[in-house]
C-alpha positions as CSV (number, residue, x, y, z in Angstrom):
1,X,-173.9,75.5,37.3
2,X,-171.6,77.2,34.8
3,X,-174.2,78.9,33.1
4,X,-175.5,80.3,36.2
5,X,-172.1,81.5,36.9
6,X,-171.7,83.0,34.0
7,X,-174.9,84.5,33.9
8,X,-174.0,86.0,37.2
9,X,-171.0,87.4,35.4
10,X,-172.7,88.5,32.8
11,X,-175.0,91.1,35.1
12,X,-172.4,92.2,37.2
13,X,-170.4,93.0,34.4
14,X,-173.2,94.9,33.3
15,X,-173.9,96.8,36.2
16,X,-170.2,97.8,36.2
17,X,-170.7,99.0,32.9
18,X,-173.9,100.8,33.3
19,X,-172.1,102.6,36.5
20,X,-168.9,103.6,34.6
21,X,-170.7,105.3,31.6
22,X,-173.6,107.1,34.0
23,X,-170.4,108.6,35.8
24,X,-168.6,109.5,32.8
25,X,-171.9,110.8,30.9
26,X,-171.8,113.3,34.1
27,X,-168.2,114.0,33.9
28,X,-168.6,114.9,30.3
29,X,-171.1,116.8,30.5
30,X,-169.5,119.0,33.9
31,X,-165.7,119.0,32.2
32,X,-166.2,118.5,28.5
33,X,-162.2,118.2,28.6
34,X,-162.4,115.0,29.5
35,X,-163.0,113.4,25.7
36,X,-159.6,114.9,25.1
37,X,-158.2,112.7,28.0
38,X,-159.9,109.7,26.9
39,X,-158.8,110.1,23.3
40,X,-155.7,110.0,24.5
41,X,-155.8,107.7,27.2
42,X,-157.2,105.2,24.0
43,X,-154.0,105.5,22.5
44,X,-152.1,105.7,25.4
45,X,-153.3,102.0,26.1
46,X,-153.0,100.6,22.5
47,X,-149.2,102.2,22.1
48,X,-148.4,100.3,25.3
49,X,-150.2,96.9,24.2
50,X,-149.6,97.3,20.0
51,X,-146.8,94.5,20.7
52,X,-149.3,91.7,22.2
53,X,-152.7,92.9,20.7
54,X,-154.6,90.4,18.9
55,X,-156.7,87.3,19.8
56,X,-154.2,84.9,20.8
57,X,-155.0,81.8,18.1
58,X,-154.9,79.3,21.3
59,X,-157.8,81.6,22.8
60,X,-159.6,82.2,19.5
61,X,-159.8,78.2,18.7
62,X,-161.4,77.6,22.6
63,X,-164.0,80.3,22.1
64,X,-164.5,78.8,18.5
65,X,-165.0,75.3,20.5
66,X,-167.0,76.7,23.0
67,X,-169.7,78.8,20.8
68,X,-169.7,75.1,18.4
69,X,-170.8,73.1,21.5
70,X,-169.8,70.0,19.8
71,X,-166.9,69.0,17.6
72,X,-168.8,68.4,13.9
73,X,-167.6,70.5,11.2
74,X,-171.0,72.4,10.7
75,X,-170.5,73.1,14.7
76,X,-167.1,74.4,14.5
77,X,-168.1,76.8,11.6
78,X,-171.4,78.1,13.5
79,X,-168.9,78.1,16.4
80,X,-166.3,80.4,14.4
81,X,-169.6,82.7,12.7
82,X,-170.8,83.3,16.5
83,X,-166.9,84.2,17.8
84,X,-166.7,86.8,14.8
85,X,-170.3,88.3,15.9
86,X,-168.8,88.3,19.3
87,X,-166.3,90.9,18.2
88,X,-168.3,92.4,15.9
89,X,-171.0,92.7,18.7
90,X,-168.3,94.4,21.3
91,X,-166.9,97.0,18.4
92,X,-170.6,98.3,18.2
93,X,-171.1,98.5,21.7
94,X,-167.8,100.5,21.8
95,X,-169.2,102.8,19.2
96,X,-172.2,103.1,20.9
97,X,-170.6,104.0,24.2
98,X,-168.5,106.6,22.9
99,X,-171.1,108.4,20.7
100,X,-173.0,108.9,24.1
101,X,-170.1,110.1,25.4
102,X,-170.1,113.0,22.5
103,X,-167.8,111.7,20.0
104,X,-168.5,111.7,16.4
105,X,-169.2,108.2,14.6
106,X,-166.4,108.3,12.7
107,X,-163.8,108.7,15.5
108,X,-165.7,106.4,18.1
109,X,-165.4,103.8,14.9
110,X,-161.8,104.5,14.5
111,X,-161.1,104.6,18.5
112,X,-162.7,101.4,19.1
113,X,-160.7,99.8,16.2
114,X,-158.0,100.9,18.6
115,X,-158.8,98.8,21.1
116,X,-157.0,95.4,22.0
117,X,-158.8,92.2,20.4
118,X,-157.5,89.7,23.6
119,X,-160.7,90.9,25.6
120,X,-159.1,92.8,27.9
């Protein structure tokens, strides 16, 4: 049952995803302004959260327990290999998304190291 519900998740997430950059593609490409408003609503939201970014450790340890799937040493360090793909999985996806929105590599690199590591 929780896989279903979190498969469920998963595409709805994705659909909300899909939506939000078909709309901003549009809006980018009708008000090329806009990158300058997201740039700086990027920072705008890291300035605000710079206190309490970061993976809290409680959080960090559960995901590591939750990718291991079992409590062995040689699960918990698969467990903590597939947490750091994780991230390194949702910074490229970041990029990715803001190259198609017209920003150069290096700035969507350094705008998604901007954003918060808590998942949110």
């Amino acid at each position: 049952m929780t896989r279903r519900i979190c498969r469920l998740a998963m595409q709805d997430e994705r659909r909300h995803v899909v939506f939000g950059m078909a709309h901003l593609e549009h809006q980018a490409a009708v008000d090329p302004s806009l990158r300058d408003r997201l740039r700086a609503a990027i920072h705008r939201r890291h300035d605000a959260l710079v206190d309490t970014a970061g993976l809290n450790a409680d959080v960090f340890d559960a995901l590591v327990v939750l990718a291991a799937g079992g409590w062995n040493p040689d699960d918990v360090a698969a467990g903590y290999d597939r947490v750091q793909e994780l991230q390194n999985a949702m910074d490229q996806g970041r990029q990715r998304r803001l190259v198609r929105l017209g920003f150069r590599s290096d700035e969507a690199a350094a705008l998604s190291a901007l954003h918060t590591r808590n998942f949110m």
